[in-house]
C-alpha positions in Angstrom: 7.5 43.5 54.4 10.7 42.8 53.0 9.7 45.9 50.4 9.1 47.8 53.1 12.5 47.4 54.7 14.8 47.6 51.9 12.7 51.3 51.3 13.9 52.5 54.9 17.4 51.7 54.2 17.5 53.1 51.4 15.9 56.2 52.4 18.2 56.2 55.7 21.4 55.6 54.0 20.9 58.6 51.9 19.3 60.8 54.8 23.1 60.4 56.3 25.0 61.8 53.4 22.9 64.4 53.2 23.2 64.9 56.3 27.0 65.1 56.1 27.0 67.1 52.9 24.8 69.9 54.7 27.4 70.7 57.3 29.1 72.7 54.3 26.2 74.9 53.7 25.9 75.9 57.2 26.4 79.9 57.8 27.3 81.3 61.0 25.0 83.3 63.4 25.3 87.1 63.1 27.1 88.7 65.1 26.2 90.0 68.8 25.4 94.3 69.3 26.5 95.4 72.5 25.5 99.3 71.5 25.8 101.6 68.9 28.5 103.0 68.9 29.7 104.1 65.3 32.1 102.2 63.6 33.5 100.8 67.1 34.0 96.9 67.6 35.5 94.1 70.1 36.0 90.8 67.7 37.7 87.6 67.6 40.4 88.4 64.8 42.3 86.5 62.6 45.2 88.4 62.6 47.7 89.8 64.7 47.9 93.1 62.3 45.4 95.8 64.5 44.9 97.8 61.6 43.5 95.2 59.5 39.6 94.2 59.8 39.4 90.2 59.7 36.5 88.3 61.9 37.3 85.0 62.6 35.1 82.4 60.5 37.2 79.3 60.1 36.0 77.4 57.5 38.4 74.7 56.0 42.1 73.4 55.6 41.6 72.1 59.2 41.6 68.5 60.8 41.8 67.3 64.8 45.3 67.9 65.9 46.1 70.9 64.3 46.7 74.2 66.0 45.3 77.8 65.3 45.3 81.6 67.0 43.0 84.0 67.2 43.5 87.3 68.0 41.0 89.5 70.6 41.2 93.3 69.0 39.2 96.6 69.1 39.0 99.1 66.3 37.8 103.0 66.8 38.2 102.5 70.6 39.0 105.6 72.0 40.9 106.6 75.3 41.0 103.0 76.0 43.4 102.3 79.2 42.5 98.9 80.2 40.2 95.3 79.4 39.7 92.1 81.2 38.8 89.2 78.9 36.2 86.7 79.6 35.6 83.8 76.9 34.0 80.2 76.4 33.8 77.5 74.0 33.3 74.5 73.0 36.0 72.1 75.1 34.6 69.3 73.1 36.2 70.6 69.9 38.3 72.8 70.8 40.9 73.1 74.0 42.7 76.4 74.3 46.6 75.6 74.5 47.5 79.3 75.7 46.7 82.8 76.1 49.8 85.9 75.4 48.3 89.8 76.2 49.0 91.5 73.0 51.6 93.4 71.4 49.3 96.8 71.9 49.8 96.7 75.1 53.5 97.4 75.1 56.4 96.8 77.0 55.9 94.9 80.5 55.7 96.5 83.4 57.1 99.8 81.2 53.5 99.9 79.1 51.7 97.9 81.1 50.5 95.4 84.1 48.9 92.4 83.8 46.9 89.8 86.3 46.8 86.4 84.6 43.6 85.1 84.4 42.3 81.0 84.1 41.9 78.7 81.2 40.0 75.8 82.7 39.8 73.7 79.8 37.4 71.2 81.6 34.5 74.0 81.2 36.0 75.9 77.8 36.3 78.9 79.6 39.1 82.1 79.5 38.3 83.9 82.8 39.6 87.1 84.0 43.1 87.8 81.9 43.3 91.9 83.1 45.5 94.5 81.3 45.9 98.0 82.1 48.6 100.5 80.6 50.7 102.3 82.8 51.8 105.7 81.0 49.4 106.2 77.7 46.3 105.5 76.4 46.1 102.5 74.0 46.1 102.7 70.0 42.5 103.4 68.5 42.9 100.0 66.9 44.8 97.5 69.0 45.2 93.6 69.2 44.8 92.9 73.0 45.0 88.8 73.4 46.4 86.7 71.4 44.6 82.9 72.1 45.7 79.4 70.6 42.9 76.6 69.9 44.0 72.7 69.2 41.7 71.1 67.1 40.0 68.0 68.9 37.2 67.2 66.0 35.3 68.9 62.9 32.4 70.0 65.0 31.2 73.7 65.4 31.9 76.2 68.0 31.9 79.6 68.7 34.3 81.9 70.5 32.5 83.6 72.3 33.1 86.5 74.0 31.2 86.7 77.3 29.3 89.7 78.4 27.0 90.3 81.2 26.4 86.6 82.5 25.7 85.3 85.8 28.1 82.1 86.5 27.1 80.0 89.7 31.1 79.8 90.9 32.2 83.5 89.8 29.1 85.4 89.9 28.7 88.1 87.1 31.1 88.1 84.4 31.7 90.0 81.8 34.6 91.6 79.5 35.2 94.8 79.9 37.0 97.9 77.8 37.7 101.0 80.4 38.8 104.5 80.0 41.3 106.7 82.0 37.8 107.5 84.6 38.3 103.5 85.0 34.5 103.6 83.8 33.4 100.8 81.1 33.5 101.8 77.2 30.4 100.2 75.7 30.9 98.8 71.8 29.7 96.2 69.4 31.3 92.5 69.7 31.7 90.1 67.7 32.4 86.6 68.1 34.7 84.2 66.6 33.4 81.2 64.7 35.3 78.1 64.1 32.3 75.6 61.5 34.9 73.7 59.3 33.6 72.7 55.9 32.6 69.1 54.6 35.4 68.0 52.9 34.2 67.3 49.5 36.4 64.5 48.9 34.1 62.9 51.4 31.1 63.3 48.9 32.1 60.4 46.3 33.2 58.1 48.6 29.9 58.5 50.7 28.1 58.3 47.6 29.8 55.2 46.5 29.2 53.6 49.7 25.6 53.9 50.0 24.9 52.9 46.2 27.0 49.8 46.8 24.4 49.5 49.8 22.1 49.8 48.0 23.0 47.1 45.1 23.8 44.1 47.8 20.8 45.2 49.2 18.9 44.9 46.5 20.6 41.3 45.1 19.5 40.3 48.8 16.2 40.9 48.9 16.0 39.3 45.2 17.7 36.2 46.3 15.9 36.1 48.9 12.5 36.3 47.4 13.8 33.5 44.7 15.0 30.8 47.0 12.6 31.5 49.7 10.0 29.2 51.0 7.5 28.0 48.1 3.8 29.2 48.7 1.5 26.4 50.1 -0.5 24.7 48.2 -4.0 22.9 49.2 
């Protein structure tokens, strides 16, 4: 019995580093297809440049408490005139700090009007922040939001840009791109994804831990079998 129970330790105490050490092997799922629209994109950026093409896959040099932006952009958007953002994530990992409308948009009101939307960091939502220019039609490739993210703990989450969903309080929801007919411009979006790495200094101190485990466990169960109770005799 005693066998039996040093094996399960054993075998649990190494099931739980590997378990930690597989967080850092962990990809990302692919990104979401709205249409087809050639070369054409909404994504969670990690830039504020909207000429340069960076999703957003945080991976490392993170820990709770600090502070990152991301940065909502479209690239070969054409005769774009106006967008309303809707986003979640996960409030358990992340809370979102603060939400600016991009520098695409211009000079307010010259450029452009705005109608501030929600954060209601209770859910890990971004509902409703609405943009429309004023006097011309956006850049083909233009940052539109620019969203800041504290980090609570090293868990996963995605930034996910919500499209077409049906919320009990707000009924459907969905961000939207429209053109100067005020009609929606279908495109490919992509979301953001914040998966930070297993730190591998973890690794050897994990791996320290449960082979010292493993040794007092071991001296244990050989004390114990030596100074135990002496076998009955008749």
């Amino acid at each position: 019995m005693k066998k039996i129970q040093y094996k399960l330790v054993v075998i649990f105490a190494i099931g739980l580093t590997l378990t930690f050490v597989s967080v850092a092997l962990t990809t990302p799922s692919p990104p979401r297809a709205m249409s087809s629209q050639p070369q054409a994109e909404l994504y969670v950026g990690a830039s504020a440049n909207p000429n340069v093409y960076d999703p957003v896959n945080i991976t490392s040099g993170y820990k709770p408490g600090d502070n990152f932006t991301v940065y909502i952009k479209v690239r070969n958007i054409t005769d774009l005139w106006g967008a309303s953002l809707w986003m979640n994530y996960n409030c358990t990992v992340l809370n979102c700090t603060a939400l600016r409308f991009g520098a695409s948009w211009g000079t307010f009101p010259e450029d452009y009007f705005f109608i501030e939307g929600d954060i209601n960091r209770t859910k890990g939502t971004i509902e409703k922040y609405d943009a429309c220019r004023t006097n011309a039609v956006l850049p083909t490739n233009a940052t539109l939001y620019e969203v800041d993210f504290r980090i609570l703990n090293l868990e996963k989450s995605t930034l996910h840009i919500i499209t077409g969903t049906y919320d009990p309080e707000q009924g459907y929801v969905t961000t939207e791109l429209r053109n100067s007919a005020v009609e929606q411009i279908d495109c490919p979006i992509t979301d953001g994804y914040f998966i930070p790495e297993f730190p591998s200094a973890m690794i050897l101190p994990l791996l320290t831990i449960v082979a010292l485990a493993v040794v007092l466990l071991r001296k244990r169960f050989q004390l114990t079998k030596r100074v135990g109770p002496s076998p009955r005799r008749n």
